[in-house]
C-alpha positions as CSV (number, residue, x, y, z in Angstrom):
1,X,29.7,-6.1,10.3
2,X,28.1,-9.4,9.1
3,X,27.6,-9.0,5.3
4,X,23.8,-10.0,3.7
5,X,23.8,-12.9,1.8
6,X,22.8,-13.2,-1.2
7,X,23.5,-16.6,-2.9
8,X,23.6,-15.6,-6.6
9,X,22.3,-12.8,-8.5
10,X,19.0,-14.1,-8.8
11,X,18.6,-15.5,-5.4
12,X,17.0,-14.6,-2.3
13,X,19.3,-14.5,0.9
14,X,19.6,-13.2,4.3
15,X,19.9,-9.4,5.4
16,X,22.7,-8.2,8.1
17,X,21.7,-6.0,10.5
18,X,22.1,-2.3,8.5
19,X,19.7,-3.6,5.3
20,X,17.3,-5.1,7.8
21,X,17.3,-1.6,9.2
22,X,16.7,0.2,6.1
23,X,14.1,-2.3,4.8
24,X,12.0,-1.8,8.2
25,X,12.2,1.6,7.1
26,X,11.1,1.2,4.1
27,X,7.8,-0.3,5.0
28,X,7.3,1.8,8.0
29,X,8.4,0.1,11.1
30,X,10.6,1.2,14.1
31,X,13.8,0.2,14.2
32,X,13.5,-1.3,17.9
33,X,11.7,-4.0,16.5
34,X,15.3,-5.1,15.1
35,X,16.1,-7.6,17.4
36,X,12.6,-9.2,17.5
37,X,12.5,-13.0,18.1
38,X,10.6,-14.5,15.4
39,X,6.5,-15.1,16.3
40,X,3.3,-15.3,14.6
41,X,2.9,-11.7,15.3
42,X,5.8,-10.7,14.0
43,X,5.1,-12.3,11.0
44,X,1.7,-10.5,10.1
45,X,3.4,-7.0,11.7
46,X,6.2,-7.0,8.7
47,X,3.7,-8.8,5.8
48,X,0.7,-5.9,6.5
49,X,3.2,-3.1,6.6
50,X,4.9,-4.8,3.5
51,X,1.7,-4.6,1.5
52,X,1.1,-0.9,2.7
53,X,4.1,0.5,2.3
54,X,5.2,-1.2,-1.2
55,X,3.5,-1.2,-4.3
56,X,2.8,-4.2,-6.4
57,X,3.9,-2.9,-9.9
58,X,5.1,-3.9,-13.3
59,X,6.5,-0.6,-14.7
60,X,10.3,-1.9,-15.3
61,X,8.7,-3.7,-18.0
62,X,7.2,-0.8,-20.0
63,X,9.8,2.0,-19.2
64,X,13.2,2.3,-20.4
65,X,14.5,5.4,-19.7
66,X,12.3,7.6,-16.7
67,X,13.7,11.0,-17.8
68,X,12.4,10.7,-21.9
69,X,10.0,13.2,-20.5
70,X,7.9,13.3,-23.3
71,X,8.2,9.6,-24.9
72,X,5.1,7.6,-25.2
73,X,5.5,4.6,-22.8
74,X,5.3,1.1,-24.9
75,X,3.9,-2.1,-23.4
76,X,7.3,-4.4,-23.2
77,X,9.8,-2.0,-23.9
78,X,11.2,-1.5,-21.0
79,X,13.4,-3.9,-19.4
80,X,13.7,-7.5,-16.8
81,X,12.5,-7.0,-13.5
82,X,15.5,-7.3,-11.0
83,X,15.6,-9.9,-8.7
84,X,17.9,-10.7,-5.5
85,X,20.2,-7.8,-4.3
86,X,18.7,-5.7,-7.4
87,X,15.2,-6.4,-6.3
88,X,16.3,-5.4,-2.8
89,X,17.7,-1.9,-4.1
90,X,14.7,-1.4,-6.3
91,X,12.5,-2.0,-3.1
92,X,13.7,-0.3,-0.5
93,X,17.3,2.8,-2.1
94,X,14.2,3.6,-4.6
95,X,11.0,2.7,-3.1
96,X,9.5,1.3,-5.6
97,X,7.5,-2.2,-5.9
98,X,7.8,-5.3,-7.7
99,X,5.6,-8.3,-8.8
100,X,6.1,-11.5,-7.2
101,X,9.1,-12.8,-7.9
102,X,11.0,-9.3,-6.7
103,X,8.7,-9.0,-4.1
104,X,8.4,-12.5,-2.7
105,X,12.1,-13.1,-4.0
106,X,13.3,-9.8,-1.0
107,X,10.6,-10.5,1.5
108,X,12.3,-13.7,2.9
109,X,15.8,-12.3,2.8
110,X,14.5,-10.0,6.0
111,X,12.5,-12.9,7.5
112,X,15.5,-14.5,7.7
113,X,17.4,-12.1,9.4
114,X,14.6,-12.4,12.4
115,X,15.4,-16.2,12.1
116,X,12.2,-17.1,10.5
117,X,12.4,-20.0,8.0
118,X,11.3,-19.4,4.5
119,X,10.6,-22.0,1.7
120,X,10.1,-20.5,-1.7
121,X,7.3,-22.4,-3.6
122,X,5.9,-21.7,-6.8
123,X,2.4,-21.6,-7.4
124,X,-0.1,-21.5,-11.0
125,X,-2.4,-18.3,-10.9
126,X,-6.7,-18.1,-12.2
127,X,-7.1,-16.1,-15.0
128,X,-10.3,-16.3,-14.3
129,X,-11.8,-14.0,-11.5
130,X,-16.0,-15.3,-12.0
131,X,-17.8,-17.7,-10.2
132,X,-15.8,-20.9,-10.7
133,X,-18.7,-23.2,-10.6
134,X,-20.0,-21.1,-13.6
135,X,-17.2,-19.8,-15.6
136,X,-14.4,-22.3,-14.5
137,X,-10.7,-22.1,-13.8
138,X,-8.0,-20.9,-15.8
139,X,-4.6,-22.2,-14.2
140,X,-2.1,-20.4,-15.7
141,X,1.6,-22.0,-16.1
142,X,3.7,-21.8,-12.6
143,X,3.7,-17.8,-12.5
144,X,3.6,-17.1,-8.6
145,X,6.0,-17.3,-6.2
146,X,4.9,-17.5,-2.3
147,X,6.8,-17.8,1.0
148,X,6.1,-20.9,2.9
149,X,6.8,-19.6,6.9
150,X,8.0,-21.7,9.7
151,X,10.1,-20.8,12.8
152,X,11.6,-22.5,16.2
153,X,8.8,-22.9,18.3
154,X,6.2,-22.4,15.4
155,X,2.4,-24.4,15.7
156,X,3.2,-25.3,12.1
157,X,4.0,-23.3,9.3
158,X,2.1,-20.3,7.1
159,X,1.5,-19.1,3.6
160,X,3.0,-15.8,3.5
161,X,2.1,-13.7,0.1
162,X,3.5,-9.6,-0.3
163,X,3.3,-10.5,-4.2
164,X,0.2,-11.0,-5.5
165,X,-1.0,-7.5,-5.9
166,X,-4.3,-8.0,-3.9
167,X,-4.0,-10.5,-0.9
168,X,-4.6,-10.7,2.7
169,X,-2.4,-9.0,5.2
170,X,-2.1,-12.0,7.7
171,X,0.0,-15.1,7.2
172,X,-2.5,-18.3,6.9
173,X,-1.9,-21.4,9.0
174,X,-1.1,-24.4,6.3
175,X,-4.6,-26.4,7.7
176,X,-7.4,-26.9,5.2
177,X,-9.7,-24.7,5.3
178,X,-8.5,-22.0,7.5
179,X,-9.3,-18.5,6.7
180,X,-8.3,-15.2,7.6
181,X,-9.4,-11.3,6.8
182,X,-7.2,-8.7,5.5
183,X,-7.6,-5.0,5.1
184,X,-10.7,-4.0,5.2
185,X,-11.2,-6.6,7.6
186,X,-14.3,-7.4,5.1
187,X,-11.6,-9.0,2.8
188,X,-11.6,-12.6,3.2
189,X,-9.2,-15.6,2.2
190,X,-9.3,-19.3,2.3
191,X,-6.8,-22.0,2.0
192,X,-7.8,-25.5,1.3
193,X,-6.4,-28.7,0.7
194,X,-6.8,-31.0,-2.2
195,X,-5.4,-34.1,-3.5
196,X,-5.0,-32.7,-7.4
197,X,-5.3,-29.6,-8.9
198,X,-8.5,-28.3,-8.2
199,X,-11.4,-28.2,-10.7
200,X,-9.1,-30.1,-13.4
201,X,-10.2,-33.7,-14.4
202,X,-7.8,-36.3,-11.6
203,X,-7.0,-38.4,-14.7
204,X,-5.3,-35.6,-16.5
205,X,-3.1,-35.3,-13.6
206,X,-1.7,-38.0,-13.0
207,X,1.4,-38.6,-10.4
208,X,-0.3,-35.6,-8.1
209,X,0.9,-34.9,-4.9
210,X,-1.6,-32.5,-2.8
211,X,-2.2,-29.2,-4.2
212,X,-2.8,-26.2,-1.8
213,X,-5.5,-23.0,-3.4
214,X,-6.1,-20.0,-2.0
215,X,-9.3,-18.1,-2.4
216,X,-10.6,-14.9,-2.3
217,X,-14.5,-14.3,-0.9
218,X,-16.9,-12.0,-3.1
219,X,-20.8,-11.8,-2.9
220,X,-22.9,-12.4,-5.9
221,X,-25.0,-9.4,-7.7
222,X,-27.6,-10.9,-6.3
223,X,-26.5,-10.1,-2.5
224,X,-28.9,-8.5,0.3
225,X,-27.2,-7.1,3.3
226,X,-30.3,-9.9,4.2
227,X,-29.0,-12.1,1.9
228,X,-25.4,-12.9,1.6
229,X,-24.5,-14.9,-1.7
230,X,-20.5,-16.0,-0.9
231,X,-18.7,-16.9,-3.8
232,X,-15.3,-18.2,-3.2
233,X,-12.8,-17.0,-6.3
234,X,-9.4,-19.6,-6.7
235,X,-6.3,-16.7,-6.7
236,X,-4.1,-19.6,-7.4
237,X,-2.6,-22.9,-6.4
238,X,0.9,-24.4,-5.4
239,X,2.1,-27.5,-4.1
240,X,5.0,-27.8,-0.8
241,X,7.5,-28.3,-3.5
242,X,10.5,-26.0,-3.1
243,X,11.6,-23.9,-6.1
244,X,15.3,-23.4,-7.3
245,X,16.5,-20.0,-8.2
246,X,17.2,-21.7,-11.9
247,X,13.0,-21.8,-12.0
248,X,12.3,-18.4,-10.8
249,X,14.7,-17.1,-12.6
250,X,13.4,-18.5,-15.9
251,X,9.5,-17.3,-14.9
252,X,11.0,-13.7,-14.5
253,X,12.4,-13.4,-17.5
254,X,9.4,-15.1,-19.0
255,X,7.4,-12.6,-17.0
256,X,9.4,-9.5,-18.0
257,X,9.9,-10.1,-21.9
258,X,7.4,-12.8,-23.3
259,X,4.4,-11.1,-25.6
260,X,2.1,-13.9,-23.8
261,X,3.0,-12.8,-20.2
262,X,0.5,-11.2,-18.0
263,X,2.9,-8.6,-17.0
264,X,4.6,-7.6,-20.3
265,X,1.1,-6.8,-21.4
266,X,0.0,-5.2,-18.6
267,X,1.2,-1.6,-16.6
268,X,-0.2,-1.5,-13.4
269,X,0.7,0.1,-9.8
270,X,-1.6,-0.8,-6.9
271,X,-1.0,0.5,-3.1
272,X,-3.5,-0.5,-0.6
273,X,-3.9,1.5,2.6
274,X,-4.8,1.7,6.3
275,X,-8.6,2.7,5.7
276,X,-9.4,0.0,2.8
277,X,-9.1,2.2,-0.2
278,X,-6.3,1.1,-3.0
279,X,-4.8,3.6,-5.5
280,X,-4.3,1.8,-9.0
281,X,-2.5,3.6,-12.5
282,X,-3.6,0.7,-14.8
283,X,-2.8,0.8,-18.7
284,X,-3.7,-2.2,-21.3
285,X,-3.0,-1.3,-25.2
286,X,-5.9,0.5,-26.5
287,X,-7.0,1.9,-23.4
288,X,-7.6,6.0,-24.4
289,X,-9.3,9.2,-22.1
290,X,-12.7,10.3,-22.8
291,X,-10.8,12.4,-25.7
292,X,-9.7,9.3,-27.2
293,X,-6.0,10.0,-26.4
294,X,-3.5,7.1,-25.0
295,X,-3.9,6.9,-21.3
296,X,-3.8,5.1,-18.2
297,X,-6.9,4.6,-15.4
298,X,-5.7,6.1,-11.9
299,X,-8.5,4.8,-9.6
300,X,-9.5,4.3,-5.8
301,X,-11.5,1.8,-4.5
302,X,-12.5,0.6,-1.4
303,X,-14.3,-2.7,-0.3
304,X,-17.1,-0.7,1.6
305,X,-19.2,-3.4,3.1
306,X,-19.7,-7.6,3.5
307,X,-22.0,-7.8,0.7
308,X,-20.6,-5.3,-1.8
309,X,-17.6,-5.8,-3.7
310,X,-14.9,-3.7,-4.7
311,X,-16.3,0.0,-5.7
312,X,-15.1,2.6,-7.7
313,X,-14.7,5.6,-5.9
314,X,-12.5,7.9,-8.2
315,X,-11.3,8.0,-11.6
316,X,-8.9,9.9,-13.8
317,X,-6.9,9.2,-16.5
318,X,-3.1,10.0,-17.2
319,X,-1.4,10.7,-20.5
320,X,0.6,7.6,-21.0
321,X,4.2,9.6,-21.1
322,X,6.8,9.2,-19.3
323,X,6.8,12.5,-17.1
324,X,3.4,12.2,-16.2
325,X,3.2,8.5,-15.3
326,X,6.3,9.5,-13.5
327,X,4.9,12.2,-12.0
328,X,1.7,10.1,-10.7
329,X,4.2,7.5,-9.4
330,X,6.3,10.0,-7.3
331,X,2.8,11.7,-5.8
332,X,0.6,8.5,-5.3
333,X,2.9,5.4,-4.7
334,X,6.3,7.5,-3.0
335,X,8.3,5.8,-5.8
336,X,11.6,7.6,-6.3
337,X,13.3,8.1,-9.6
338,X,16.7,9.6,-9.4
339,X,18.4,10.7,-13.0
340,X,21.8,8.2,-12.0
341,X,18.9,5.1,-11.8
């Protein structure tokens, strides 16, 4: 049997036929769809079962040891998030998650094996989830990694994202301006073209070659169901500029162990699912129960309607320990933590 390929430790490859098996396992697909010829529908049938199925989650970076039952978890002191065939074990032997550059470092490695080509491109991210017009952007350094999607036969090629934690379900077509829904079908996305870096003065950028943003549709607290107010939110922005495995590589690590890194300051597990609702175990330091004890936010939410925004429709809070975050993990995301791993 043709072995997968995996070009370095730190690079994405291409799946035989056996790990291309297991992986449509993983996220819930039959395995007749093996042999698939690649398509446009094929390519929204494996990213919405992707974002389903596998969690978006940071906890490698907290937790060092998942049986120091009663150890309190530490922001950072866990360890770097694995990436190529370590990412693809984490994913799919253990069913866990990843953040972007696991999850959109794997992803590709099955496209391939369907024969879809993949371009790996990475992208700066809005810290800054307001109105832009009112509060600005925030362009973070190059923090993102996205799939760019093309095949024989293709009417161009797509953005394909199963690593950004919230995101739509559907590929988007690389023309300005197109947009497409995700799950609930309420959720909407944009991508436009523009010649610089959106909402950042042209003469500080010189040398520019177009910049691509996508953007995520939410309604002003001022919204009617009479009365729509749209606000379009920048998620982030990339330019067709392929990415070595030296770059993403160096943004992991940066990702995994520097004290100014989203993730290394940030615990979180989010699962979205078939009706709309996502589950989310969230922890920033400081956050405490209504005892005042170190804990972390389990919530659902759901995007209910077209002029209401996400809404909190449960919340508990979990000792921040290692059994019972574990515990939480096994019950709400199917994560599995075997003693050997």
């Amino acid at each position: 049997m043709t072995s997968t390929i995996w070009p370095s430790p730190h690079t994405a490859g291409k799946l035989n036929r056996q790990d291309a098996l297991e992986y449509l396992e993983r996220i819930k697909l039959p395995p007749s769809i093996v042999d698939e010829k690649p398509s446009l529908s094929l390519l929204n049938k494996l990213q919405a079962a992707h974002l389903l199925a596998v969690p978006f989650e940071s906890t490698t970076i907290h937790v060092k040891d998942w049986y120091d039952d009663d150890a309190e978890i530490e922001i950072g002191g866990g360890g770097t998030v694995a990436l190529a065939e370590g990412a693809f074990n984490h994913i799919v032997k253990l069913r866990r998650g990843g953040y972007c550059f696991s999850l959109n470092g794997t992803f590709p490695s099955l496209l391939r094996w369907f024969g879809f080509n993949v371009s790996e491109c990475l992208a700066k991210v809005n810290s800054i989830r307001k109105d832009p017009e009112v509060e600005g952007v925030d362009w973070e350094a190059l923090s993102h990694l996205v799939s760019i999607v093309d095949w024989p036969g293709s009417n161009g090629r797509y953005l394909s994202d199963v690593g950004f934690g919230s995101g739509p379900t559907q590929s988007i077509p690389m023309k300005d301006g197109s947009e497409v829904s995700s799950i609930p079908s309420t959720d909407v996305y944009r991508l436009s073209r523009h010649e610089t870096l959106p909402y950042v003065p042209p003469s500080l950028l010189p040398d520019q070659t177009p910049t691509w943003m996508l953007s995520r549709q939410i309604f002003s607290d001022k919204s009617t169901p009479a009365d729509l107010k749209p606000i379009w939110i920048p998620q982030y922005a990339f330019q067709l500029i392929s990415t070595s495995h030296r770059d993403v590589r160096a943004m992991n690590h940066f990702q995994s162990t520097c004290a100014d890194a989203v993730f290394y300051n940030f615990f979180v597990a989010t699962l979205l699912h078939e009706n709309g609702e996502r589950t989310t175990l969230s922890y920033k330091e400081g956050s405490v129960d209504e005892q005042g004890s170190k804990a972390a936010k389990l919530t659902r939410t759901k995007l209910t309607t077209r002029d209401r925004n996400d809404e909190v429709m449960e919340t508990r809070y979990v000792p921040f320990k290692v059994a019972a975050i574990r515990s939480v993990l096994e019950q709400e995301f199917g994560m599995a933590f075997p003693k050997e791993n």
